[in-house]
N, C-alpha and C positions, 0 to 999 in steps of 0.2 A: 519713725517708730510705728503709726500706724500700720505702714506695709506687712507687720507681722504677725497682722490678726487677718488681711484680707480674704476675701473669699478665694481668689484664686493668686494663687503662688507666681511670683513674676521669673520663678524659673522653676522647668518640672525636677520631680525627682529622678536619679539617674542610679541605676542597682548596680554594685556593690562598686559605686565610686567611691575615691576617695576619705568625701565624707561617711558616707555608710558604712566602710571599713571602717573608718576611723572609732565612730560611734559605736561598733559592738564590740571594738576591741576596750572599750572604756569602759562598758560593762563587763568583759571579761574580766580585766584586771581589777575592778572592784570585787567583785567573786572570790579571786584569788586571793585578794588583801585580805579582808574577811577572812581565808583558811590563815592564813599567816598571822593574824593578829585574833585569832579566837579566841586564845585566854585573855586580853585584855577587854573584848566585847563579852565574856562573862561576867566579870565583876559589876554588881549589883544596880549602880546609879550607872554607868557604861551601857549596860546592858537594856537598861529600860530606856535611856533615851534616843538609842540607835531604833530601837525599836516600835516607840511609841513616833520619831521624827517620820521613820519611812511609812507607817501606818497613813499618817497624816499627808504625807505627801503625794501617796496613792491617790486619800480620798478628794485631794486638791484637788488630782489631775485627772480626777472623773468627772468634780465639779464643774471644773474650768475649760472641759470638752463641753458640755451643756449650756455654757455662758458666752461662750466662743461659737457653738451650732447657733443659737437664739440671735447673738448678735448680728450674725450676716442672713438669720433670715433662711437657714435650711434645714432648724430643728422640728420635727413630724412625731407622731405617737409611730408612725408605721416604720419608720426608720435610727429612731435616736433615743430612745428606750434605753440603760442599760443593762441590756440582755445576750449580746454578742459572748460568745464564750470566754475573750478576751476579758468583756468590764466584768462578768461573773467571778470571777478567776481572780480580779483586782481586786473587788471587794471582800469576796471571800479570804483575801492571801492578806488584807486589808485588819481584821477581824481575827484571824490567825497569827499577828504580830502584836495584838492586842490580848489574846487569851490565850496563847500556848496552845490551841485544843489539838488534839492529833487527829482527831478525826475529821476534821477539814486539811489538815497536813497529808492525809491520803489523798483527799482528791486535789487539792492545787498543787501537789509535787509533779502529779502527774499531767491532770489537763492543762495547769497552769503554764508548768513549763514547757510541755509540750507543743501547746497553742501559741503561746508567748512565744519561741523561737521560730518557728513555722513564720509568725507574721512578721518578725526582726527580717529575715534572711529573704522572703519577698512579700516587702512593704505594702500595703494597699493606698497608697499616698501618693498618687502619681505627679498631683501640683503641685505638691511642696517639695522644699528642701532648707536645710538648715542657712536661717535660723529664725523661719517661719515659726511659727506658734505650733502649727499643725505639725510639723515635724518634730520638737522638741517636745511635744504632748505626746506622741504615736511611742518614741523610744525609751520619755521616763516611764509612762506607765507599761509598757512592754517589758523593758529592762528592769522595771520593779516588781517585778511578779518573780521573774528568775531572782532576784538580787535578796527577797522576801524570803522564796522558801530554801536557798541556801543557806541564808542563816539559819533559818531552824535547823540542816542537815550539817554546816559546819562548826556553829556553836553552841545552839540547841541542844544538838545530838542527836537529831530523830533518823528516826529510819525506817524507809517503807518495807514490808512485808511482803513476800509471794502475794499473798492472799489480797492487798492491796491493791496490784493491780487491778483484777477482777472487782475489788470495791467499786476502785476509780469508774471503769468501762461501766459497771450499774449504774453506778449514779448520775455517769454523761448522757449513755440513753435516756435514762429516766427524764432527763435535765431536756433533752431534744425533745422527748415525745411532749412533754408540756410546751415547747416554743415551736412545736409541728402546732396543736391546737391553738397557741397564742398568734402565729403568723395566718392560719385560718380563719381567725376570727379578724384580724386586721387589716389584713392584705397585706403583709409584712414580710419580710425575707431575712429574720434574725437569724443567724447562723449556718444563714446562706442554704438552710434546708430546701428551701422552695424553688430558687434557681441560682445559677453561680453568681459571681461578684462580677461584673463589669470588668475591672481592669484587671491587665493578666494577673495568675497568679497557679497554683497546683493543680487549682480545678480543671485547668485546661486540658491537662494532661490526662484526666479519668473517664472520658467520659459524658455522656448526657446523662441527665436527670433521667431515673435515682440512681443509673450506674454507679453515678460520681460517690453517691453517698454510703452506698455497698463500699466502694473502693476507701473513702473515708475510714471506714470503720477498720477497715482491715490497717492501715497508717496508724490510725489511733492505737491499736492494740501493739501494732511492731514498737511506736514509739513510747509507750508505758514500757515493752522489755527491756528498752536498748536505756531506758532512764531508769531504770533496776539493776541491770547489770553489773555497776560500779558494786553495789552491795552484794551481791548474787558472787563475785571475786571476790569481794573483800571477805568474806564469810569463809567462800573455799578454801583461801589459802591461808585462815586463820587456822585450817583443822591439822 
């Protein structure tokens, strides 16, 4: 049982085996079910405890990163903060299953899921694999950000706006240029602004510092359109 917390994973992660297939397909079909079973997740006491349960289970699995870092001894203010666009995203989609507010639904529909899938599809977890802690940490709380603000878009109802997008991209810069000053003052590499992430992952593909992050931005913005577009059709061919 121990083995499940260790520091290092007695076997690496390996992308899109198996298990990692298997794992986003289990959130997918969550997702799915959710569309299929919406009006049953409206009804009143349904509805608040699906919602108040995933809330809680987020903010578990932020806690339980922080007590899990402390315990092997690699939690740092420069590194374990959360501040990574991921735990931002959790808490805020966290808070948003808890208040209905839309105005946080503009920005986790976008960055959330946005960022949330990016890190599903190449994992930064290269020592784990299921059914390490670390691994089963990395996919609830990833998978619960999508799984979060689906709900508001499937039985919710919400829906983002043109205008929305350009919300979202204010608010992330804004959101960076504070974690530009916070990793300045720390020596800190939150949001991977300061240099790339050690294990592979997209960054590789862009670029050196600030290429990478010019290139970032332009990803950010393609992947708010292409997570709009479902409404952007749905609209059109309502006319």
């Amino acid at each position: 049982m121990s083995d499940l917390f260790i520091k290092d994973g007695s076997e690496p992660f390996v992308l899109f085996s198996h298990t990692h297939l298997f794992t986003l397909v289990v959130i997918l079909v969550i997702c799915i079910g959710m569309y299929f079973f919406r009006e049953q997740l409206r009804q009143r006491l349904t509805n608040k405890i699906f919602r108040y349960s995933l809330a809680i289970i987020l903010l578990f699995s932020e806690i339980s990163l922080i007590w899990w870092q402390s315990h092997i001894g690699t939690w740092t203010v420069r590194y374990s903060l959360p501040l990574h666009l991921s735990s931002i995203s959790l808490l805020l989609s966290s808070v948003l299953l808890l208040t209905r507010n839309y105005k946080l639904f503009e920005f986790t529909y976008f960055a959330g899921i946005g960022s949330a899938i990016q890190a599903m599809i190449t994992p930064d977890i290269h020592a784990y694999t299921f059914p390490h802690f670390r691994y089963v940490h990395f996919f609830i709380s990833h998978g619960g950000i999508v799984i979060a603000n689906m709900f508001m878009v499937f039985v919710e109802g919400y829906r983002p706006t043109f205008k929305s997008i350009f919300k979202a991209v204010l608010y992330l810069n804004g959101y960076a240029a504070l974690i530009f000053i916070i990793n300045k003052a720390i020596d800190g590499n939150y949001m991977y602004i300061m240099r790339k992430p050690i294990n592979p992952s997209i960054f590789d593909y862009l670029g050196p510092w600030p290429t990478y992050i010019l290139l970032l931005e332009v990803i950010a913005l393609v992947t708010f359109f292409l997570l709009y577009s479902p409404f952007f059709f749905a609209k059109y061919f309502r006319k």
